[in-house]
C-alpha positions as CSV (number, residue, x, y, z in Angstrom):
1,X,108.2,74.4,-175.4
2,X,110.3,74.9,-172.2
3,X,111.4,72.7,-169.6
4,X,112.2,72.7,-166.0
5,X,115.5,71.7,-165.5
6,X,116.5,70.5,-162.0
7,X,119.8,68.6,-160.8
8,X,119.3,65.4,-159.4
9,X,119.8,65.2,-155.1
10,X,121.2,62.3,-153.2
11,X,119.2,61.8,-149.7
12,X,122.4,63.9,-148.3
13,X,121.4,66.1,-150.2
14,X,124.8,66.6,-152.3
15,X,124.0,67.1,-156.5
16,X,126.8,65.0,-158.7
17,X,126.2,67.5,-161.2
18,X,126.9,70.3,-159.4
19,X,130.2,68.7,-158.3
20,X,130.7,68.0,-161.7
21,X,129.9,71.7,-162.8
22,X,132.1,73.2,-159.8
23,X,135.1,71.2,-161.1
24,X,135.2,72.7,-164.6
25,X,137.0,76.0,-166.0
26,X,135.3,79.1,-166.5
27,X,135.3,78.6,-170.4
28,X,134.1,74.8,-170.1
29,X,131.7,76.0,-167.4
30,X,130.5,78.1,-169.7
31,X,129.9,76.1,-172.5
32,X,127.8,73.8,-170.1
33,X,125.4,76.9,-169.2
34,X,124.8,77.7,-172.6
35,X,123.8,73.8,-173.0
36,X,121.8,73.8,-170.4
37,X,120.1,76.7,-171.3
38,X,119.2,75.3,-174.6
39,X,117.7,72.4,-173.0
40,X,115.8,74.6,-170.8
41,X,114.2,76.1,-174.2
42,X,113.6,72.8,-174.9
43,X,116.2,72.3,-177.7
44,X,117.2,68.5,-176.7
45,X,118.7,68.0,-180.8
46,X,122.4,67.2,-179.0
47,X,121.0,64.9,-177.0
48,X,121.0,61.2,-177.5
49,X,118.9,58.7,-175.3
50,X,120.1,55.4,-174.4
51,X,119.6,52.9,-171.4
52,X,116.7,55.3,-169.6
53,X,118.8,58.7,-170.1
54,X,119.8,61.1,-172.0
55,X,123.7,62.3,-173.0
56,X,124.3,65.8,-174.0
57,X,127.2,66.2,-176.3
58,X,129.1,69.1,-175.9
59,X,131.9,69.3,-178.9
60,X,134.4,71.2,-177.9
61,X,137.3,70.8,-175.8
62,X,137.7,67.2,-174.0
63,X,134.1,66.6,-175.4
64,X,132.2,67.3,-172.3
65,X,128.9,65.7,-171.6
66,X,126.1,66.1,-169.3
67,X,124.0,63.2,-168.1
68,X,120.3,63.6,-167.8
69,X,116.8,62.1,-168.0
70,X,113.3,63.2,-168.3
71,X,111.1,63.2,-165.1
72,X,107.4,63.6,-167.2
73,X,107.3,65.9,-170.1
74,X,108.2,69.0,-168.7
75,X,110.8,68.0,-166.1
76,X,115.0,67.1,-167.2
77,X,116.6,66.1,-164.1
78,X,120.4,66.5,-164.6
79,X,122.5,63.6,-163.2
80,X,125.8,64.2,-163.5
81,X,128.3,65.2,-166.4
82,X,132.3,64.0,-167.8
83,X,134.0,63.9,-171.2
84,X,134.7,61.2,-173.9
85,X,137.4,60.0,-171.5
86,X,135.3,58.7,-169.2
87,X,132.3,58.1,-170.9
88,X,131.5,54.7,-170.4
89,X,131.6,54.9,-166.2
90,X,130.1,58.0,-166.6
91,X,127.0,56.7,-168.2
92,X,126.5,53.8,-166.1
93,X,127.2,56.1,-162.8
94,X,124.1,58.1,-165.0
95,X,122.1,55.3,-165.2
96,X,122.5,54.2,-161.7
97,X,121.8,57.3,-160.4
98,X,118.3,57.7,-162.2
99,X,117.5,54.0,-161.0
100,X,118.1,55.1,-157.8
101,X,116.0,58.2,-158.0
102,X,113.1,56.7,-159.7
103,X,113.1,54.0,-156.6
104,X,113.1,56.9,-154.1
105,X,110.4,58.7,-155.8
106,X,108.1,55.1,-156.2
107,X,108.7,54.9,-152.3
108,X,107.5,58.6,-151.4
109,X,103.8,57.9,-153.4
């Protein structure tokens, strides 16, 4: 089964993954387009859901992570990304964000 993967946008129109994404080393940059490209074949196995979204575990390196959750059955909206450093802002920066999003998206129906 594949999956449309999308990064999330704030109403300016800026993506926190992307800014995420353009922060990171060619080699860890590439290890997050691999990822992603697994989860758009939908391979989610590294993924584990918590709190309304998904985290990604990447292990290698810092142990990156990439925040996401599913918009329908077909849709993964990516919210953002880190590392085990950070992980605990990072997730509830995640889950923010997708609270956020689903309130926009209620609002536009």
């Amino acid at each position: 089964m594949s999956l449309q993967i999308k990064e999330l946008l704030l109403p300016d129109g800026s993506s926190p993954y992307a800014k995420w994404f353009n922060e990171l080393d060619s080699m860890a940059a590439a290890k997050v387009s691999v990822a992603a490209s697994r989860m758009e074949r939908g391979n989610l196995s590294n993924v584990e859901w918590f709190r309304g979204i998904g985290e990604y575990k990447i292990d290698w390196g810092p142990g990156y992570r990439i925040y996401l959750a599913k918009d329908g059955l077909k849709i993964i909206v990516l919210l953002g990304g880190g590392s085990k450093k950070r992980q605990q802002r990072d997730i509830d920066e995640a889950v923010s964000l997708w609270d956020d999003y689903k309130r926009r998206k209620a609002q536009t129906k």
